[in-house]
N, C-alpha and C positions, 0 to 999 in steps of 0.2 A: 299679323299673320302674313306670311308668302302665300300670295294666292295663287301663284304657278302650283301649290299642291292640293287643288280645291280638285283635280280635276282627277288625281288617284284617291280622292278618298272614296271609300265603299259608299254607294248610295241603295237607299230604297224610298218608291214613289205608289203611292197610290192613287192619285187622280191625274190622270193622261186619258186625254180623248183619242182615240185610231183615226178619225177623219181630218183633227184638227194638227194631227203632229205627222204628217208623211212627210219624206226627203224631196228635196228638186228630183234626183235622181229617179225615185219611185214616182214619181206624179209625172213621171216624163215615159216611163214606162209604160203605165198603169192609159196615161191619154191613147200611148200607140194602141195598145190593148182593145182600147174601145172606139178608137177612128177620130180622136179628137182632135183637131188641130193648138198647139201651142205658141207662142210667144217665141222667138229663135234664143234670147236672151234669159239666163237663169232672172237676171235682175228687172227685166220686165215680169215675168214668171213670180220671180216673189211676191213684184207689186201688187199682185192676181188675188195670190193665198193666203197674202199676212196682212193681218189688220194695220191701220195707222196707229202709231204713237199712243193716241187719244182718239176715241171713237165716242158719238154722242150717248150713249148707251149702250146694252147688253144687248139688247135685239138687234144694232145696228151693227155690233162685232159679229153676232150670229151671223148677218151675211153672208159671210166671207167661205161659209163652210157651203153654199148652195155651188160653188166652183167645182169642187170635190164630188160631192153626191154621184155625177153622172160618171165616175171613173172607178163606183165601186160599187156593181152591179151583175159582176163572175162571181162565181167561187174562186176562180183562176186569182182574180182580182185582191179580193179580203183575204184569202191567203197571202198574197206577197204584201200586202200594206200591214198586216199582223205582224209579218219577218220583217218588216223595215221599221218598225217602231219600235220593236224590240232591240232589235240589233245597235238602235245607234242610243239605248238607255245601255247595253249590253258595253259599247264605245266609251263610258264615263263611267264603268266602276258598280253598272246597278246588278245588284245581286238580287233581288224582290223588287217587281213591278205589274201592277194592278192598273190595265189597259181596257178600257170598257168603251162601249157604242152601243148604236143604236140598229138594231137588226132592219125596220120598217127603213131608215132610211135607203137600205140596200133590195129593196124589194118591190121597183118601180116595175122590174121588168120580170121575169118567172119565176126569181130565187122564192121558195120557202124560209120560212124563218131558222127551222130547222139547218137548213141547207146554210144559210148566212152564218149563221152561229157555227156550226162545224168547219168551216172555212177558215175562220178566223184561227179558232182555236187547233186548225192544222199549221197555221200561219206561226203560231207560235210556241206548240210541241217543236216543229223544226227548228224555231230559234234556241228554245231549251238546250238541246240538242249539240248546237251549233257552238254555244256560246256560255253555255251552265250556271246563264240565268235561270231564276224561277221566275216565268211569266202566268200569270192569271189573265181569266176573264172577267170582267163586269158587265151584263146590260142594261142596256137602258132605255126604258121608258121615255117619249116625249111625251111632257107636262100636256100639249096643247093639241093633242090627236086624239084622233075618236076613242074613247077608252074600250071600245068592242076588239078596235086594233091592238091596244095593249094587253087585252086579258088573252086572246087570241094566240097571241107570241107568247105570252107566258107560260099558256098552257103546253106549247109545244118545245119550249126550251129545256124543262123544268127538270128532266132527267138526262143532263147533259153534265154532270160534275165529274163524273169519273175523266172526261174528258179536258177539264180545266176549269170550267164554269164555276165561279164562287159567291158569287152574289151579285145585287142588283143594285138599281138607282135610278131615278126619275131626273132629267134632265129639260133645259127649253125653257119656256116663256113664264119663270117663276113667279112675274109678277103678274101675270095674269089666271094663274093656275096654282095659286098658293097650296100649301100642306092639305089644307082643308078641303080644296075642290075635287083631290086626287085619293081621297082616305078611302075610298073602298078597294081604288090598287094596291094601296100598299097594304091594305089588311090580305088582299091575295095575295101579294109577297110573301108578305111573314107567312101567311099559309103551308107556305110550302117548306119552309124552313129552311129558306137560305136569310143570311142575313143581309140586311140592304145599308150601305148611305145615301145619303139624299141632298143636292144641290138646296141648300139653305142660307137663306142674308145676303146674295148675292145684288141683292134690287133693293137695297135698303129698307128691307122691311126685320129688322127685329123679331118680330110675334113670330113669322115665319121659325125662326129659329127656335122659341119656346113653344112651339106647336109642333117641331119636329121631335124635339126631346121628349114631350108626352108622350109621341108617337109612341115611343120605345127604342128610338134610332139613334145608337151612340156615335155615327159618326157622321159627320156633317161637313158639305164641300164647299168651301170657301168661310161661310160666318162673318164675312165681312161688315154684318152690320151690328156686328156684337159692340162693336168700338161707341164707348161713352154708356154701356150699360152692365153696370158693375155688378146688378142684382141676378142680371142674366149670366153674365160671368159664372157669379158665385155657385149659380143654379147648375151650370156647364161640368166645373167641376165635380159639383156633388153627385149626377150623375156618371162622372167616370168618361164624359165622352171623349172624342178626338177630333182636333179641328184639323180639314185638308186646307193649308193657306195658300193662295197661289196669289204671288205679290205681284209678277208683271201682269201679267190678265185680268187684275183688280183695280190696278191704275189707268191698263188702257181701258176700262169701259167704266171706270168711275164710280162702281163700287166701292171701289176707294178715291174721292176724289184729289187728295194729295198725301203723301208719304204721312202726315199726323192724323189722317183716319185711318188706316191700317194699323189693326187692333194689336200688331204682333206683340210688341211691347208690354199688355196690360195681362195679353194670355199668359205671357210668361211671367210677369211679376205674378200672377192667379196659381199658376203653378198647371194651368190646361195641356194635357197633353197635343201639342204640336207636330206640324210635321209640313216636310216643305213639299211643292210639287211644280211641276210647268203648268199646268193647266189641258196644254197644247204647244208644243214645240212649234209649228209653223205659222201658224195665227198670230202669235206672241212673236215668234223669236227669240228662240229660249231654249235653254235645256237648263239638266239639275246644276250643272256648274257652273249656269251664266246667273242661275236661282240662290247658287248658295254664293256667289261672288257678290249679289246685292246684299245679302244680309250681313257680309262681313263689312261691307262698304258703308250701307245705311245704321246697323244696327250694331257694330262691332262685335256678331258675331267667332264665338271659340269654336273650334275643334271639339273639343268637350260639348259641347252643346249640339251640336252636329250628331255626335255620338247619340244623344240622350234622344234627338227627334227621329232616328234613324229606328232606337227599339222603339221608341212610341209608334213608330208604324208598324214593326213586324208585330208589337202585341195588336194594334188595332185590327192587323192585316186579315182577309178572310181564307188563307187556309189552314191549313188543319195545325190542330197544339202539337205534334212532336216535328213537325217541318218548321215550326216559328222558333221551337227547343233548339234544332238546328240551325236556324240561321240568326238567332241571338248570339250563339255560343260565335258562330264565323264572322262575323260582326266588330264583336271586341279584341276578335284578334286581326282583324285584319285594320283597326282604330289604332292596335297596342304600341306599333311604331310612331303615332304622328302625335301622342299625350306626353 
């Protein structure tokens, strides 16, 4: 494949974190905003925000996002960090993209939940707007916070769909806070009848994954530790789920600890619906085309397959069935030149 056309093909993403994927430019902004002092150098500045290579673990990448936290604390704020993550998915082609955070972390200083949440989601009706992407919201739950904090936000978000809000997700310290210690959250989830995915397998726990699928939750964020369990597999498929893979943020925190535990290969011969994502653009150092340039590199990734993980996500995707009608049908025609 010429990979100089990886970067017009149509894309759609559903797992991007907003804290973990801002631009230099917006983080330079977003510091003035709040009086923060910066690094003079973009490339000092990176060093700051983007993980290494290789980090000892998931908690030890999570770091990296404690830099961030104090720069998104306006409404002023999450509005523009909403338009700037959109905009530059908006840069490489993405027509559907499902941008989700965590309201509590933006709520150090007087925002409401409410308030953080409609911030965002003006963040990226403008990008809409702007750019004629379809942008979504997801929140998120941290796994490892007082769950009074969580029920709390929930209950105040919950009628916010008309405004872009499409569903939820429990993020954070999975391995401390597995399916099982958080099951009364997510029965209030589903409560309310949006539907949720859920950071699963990302710490090498397997069960995690067969415990989320009980749940009732067909889509699941990373599954990293699906790799060498073929029964799980089988199970994956049977229920119909979607696995969100995000191949460099796997490897830098060792979820995947080298290119042969990265399940991608085993989901696809399983016939698992797939679908590619950054994870986090800044953290990582990454976007959808430096994401689909690995798997044409590692995995000899086709166009046609591209195609096929692109509806696996507008079907997984959480808004409504005649907007996924449409943007299936725009989709393959905008694939129909590059097959």
């Amino acid at each position: 494949m010429d990979k100089s056309l990886l970067k017009n093909l149509a894309k759609t993403e559903l797992h991007c974190h907003l804290d973990g994927s801002l631009s230099m430019e917006a983080i330079r902004k977003l510091a003035d905003m709040a009086g923060i002092a910066l690094p003079e150098t973009d490339r000092e500045l990176k060093a700051i925000v983007t993980a290494p290579d290789h980090v000892e673990n998931l908690m030890d990448y999570l770091k990296t996002f404690d830099f961030v936290r104090p720069l998104l604390q306006t409404k002023e704020a999450l509005t523009l960090a909403a338009y700037d993550v959109a905009s530059q998915a908006a840069a490489e082609e993405v027509i559907y993209t499902e941008i989700r955070f965590a309201p509590e972390l933006s709520m150090d200083g007087a925002l409401t939940a409410t308030e953080t949440v409609e911030a965002v989601l003006a963040g990226l009706q403008q990008a809409e707007a702007d750019f004629g992407l379809v942008a979504k919201l997801l929140v998120c739950g941290m796994r490892q916070s007082d769950p009074a904090v969580t029920r709390d936000i929930l209950s105040h978000v919950a009628d916010l769909a008309p405004q872009g809000l499409v569903g939820f997700d429990f993020a954070g310290d999975e391995h401390g806070f597995p399916p099982a210690a958080i099951a009364e959250l997510i029965e209030q989830v589903q409560a309310t009848g949006y539907p949720m995915t859920l950071h699963a397998g990302e710490c090498g726990c397997s069960n995690h994954i067969a415990d989320t699928l009980a749940m009732g939750i067909k889509r699941l964020g990373h599954v990293t530790a699906i790799h060498n369990q073929p029964d799980l597999i089988k199970e994956f498929v049977k229920q119909g789920a979607t696995a969100e893979l995000c191949l460099t943020s796997n490897l830098q925190t060792k979820a995947a600890p080298s290119l042969a535990d990265f399940p991608y290969l085993e989901l696809k011969e399983a016939g698992v619906n797939i679908t590619i994502n950054t994870d986090n653009r800044t953290v990582s150092d990454t976007n959808l085309t430096k994401e689909y340039g690995h798997f044409v590199d590692y995995f000899d990734t086709s166009v046609a397959e591209f195609l096929a993980y692109n509806q696996n996500a507008i079907r997984a995707s959480f808004t409504s069935e005649s907007q996924k009608a449409q943007l299936l049908s725009q989709i393959d025609k905008l694939y129909a030149p590059f097959l």
